[in-house]
N, C-alpha and C positions, 0 to 999 in steps of 0.2 A: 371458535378457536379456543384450545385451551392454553393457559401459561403456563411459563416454564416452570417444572416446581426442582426443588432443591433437594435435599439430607434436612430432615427437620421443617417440613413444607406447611407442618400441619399448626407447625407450632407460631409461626410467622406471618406476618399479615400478609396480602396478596393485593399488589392494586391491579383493577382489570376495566381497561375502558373499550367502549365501542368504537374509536377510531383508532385504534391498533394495529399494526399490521403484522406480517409475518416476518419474524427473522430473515430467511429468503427473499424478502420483496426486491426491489429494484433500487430503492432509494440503499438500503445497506449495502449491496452490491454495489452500486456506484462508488458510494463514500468509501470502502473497502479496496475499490482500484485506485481510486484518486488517491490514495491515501499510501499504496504500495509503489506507487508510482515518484510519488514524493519519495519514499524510504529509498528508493533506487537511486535517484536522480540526487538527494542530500550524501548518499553512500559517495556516489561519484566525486563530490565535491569534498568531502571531509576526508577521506581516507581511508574508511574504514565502517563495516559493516556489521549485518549482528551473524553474517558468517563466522567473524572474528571467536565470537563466542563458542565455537565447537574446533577452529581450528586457523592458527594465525595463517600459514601457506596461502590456505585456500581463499583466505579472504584477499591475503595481496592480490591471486589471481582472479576473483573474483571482481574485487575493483579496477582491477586493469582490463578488465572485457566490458565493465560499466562505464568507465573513462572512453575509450574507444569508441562506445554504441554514444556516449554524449558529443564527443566531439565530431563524429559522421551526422548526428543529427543535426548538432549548431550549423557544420557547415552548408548544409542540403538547408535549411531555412535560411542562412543569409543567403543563399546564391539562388534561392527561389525570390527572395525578397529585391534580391537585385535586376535579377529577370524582370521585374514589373515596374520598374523606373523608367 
């Protein structure tokens, strides 16, 4: 595997170990969903998102399809959690 090199690669030192994995592997991809998953679900609760960033509108409605998919979720797990009582 080679590493990533930069602008200026030559000039920089490079650490390279043998337990290294691929950018692609599995563990990035996880953290990468867990991680957007989160941005989603804090979006819902604070207000505001980095939609905001290219366009206020879109982010109201943006959040207000995130509030929605939050509150259908919360309720389908308390009424699965109550099912089981």
């Amino acid at each position: 595997m080679s590493p990533v090199t930069h602008l200026f690669a030559s000039l920089t030192p490079m650490w390279i170990w043998k337990g290294q994995w691929a950018l692609d592997a599995w563990p990035n991809r996880l953290l990468s969903a867990a991680l957007f998953c989160w941005m989603l679900w804090l979006g819902a609760g604070l207000g505001h998102s980095v939609v905001g960033v290219f366009n206020c509108r879109a982010d109201a409605v943006f959040i207000g399809v995130l509030r929605r998919w939050r509150q259908a979720l919360t309720r389908k797990m308390v009424s699965k959690n109550n099912r089981g009582r």
